[in-house]
C-alpha positions in Angstrom: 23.3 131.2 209.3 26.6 132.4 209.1 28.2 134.8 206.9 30.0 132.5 205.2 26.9 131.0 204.1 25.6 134.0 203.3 28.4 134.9 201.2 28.3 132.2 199.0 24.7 132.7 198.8 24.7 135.7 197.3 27.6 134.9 195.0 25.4 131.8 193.6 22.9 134.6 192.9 25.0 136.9 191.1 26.2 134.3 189.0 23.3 132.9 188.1 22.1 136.4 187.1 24.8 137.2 184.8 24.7 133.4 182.6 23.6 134.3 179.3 19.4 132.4 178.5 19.5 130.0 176.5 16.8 130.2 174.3 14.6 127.0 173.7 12.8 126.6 170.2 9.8 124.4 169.6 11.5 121.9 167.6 14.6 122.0 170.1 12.3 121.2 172.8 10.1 118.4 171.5 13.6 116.6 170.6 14.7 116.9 174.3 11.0 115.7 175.2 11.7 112.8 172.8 8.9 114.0 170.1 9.7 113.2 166.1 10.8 116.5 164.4 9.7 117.5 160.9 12.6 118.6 158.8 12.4 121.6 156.5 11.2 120.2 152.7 14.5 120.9 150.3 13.4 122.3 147.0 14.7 120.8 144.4 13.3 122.1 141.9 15.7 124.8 141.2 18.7 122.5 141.1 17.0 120.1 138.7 16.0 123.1 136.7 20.2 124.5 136.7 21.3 121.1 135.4 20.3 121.4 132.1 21.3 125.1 131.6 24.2 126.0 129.6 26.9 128.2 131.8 26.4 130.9 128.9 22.6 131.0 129.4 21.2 129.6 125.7 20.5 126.3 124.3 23.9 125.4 122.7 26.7 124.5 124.2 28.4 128.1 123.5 25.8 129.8 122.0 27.8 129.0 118.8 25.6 129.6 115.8 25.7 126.3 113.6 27.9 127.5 110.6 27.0 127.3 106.9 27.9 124.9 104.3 29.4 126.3 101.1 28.6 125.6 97.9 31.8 124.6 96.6 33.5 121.3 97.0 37.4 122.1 97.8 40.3 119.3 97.5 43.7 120.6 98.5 46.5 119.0 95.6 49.7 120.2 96.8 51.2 121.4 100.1 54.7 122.9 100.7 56.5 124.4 103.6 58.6 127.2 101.7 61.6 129.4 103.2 62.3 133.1 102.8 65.5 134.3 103.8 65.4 137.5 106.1 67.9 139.7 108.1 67.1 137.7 111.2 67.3 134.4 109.3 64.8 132.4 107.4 61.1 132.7 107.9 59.2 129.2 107.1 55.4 129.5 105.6 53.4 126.7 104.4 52.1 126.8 100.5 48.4 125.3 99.9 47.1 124.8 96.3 43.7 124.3 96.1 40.7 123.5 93.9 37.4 124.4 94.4 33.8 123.7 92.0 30.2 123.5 92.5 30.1 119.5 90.5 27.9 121.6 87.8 30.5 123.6 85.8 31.9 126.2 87.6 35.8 125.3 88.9 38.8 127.1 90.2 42.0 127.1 91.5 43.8 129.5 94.0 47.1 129.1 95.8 47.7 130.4 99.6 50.6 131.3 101.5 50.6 131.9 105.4 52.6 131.0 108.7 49.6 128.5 109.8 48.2 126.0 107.6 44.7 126.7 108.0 45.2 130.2 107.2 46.7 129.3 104.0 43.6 127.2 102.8 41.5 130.4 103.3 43.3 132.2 101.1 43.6 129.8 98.7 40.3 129.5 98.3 39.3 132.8 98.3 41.4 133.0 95.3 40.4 130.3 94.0 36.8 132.1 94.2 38.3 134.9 92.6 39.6 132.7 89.2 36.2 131.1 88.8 35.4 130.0 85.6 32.5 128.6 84.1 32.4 125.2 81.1 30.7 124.9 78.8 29.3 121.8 78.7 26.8 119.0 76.5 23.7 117.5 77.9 26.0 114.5 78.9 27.8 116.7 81.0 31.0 116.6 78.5 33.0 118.8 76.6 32.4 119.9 72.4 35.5 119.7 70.9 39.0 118.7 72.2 40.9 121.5 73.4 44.7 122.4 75.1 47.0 124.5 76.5 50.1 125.0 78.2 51.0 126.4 81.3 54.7 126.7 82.7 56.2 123.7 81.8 52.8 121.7 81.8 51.5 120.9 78.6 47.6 119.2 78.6 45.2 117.6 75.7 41.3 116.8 76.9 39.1 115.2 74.0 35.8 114.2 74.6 35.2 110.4 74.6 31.3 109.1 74.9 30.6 107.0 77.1 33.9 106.4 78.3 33.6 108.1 81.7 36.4 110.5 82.9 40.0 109.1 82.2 42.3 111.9 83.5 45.5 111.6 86.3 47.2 113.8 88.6 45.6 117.2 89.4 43.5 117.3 85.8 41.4 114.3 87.3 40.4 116.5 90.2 39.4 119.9 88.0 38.0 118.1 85.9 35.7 116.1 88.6 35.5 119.4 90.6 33.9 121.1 87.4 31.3 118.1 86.8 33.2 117.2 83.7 32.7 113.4 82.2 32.9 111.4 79.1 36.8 112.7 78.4 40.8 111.3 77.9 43.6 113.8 79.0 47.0 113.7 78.8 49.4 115.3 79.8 52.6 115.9 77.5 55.1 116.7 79.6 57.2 115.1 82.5 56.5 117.8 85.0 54.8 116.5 88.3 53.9 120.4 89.5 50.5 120.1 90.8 49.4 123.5 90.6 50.8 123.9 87.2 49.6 121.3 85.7 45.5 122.1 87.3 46.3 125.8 85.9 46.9 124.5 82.1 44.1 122.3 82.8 41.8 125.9 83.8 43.4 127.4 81.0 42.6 124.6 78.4 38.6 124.9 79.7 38.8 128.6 79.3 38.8 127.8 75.6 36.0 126.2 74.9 33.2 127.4 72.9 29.7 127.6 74.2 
């Protein structure tokens, strides 16, 4: 043997030596010996489990609490968009009259004034809420005697009428219906179309009836 050979002996040692083992698993080797290998089971219970979770971790969609009906029926008559004139120029707001009643003889009527609409029904009705007042009413759900009143420039009649049902326009049909008022004619004695006005004289006339 010469020392070449020996030389390149030696270097075939060295470098078998210093290549990294590779590590043979049992599954690795019965693929390479042609065996069928048994994958790992994936649980899926857990993922069926997440799908019907809410991201916030309760039952509703939120965890929103459901909200509360009120008692009162409300029915908006008249809405305005209304200017103020400031130093930096006018300011627009919205102007929400509203109505509010029970149906069993309790009735109000508030107006609201905001930048955003639905702000302005809130305060509308609460003070609405805060000019409740309660009629006096018969078994048949009508009035006593006829009564009136004026508000403004809006001037109203109510007389009760048996069996006639409620015969009323404008904003006085709506109080009164609000209020669970029937078996009455209205009118209205003046040409002024003002909403609100015309529901306030219709408040005021109730306020006047005897119990």
């Amino acid at each position: 043997m010469t020392q070449t050979e020996n030389a390149t002996d030696k270097a075939e040692i060295v470098a078998a030596e210093a290549a990294p083992v590779a590590v043979v698993t049992p599954s690795v080797a019965d693929a390479m010996a042609g065996k069928p290998v048994a994958r790992p089971a994936f649980n899926r219970g857990n993922r069926g489990s997440l799908r019907g979770r809410s991201p916030h971790g309760r039952g509703s969609a939120g965890g929103r609490a459901p909200r509360e009906r009120s008692e009162f029926d409300s029915v908006t008559i008249d809405a305005r968009r209304v200017a103020r004139v400031m130093a930096g120029g006018r300011r627009f707001n919205f102007s929400i009259a509203v109505v509010i009643g029970d149906k069993k003889g309790r009735v109000g009527v508030g107006l609201g004034k905001a930048a955003d609409t639905a702000l302005a029904i809130e305060k509308a009705t609460r003070d609405a809420k805060k000019n409740l007042i309660t009629i006096p009413r018969t078994k048949n759900h009508s009035i006593r005697h006829a009564v009136g009143a004026k508000f403004a420039s809006s001037t109203v009649e109510i007389r009760p009428s048996p069996g006639r049902g409620l015969v009323a326009g404008s904003a006085m049909r709506t109080v009164l219906d609000l209020g669970g008022v029937t078996d009455v004619v209205t009118k209205i004695s003046t040409r002024s179309k003002n909403k609100l006005t015309i529901a306030r004289a219709t408040v005021a006339a109730l306020r006047t009836l005897r119990s």
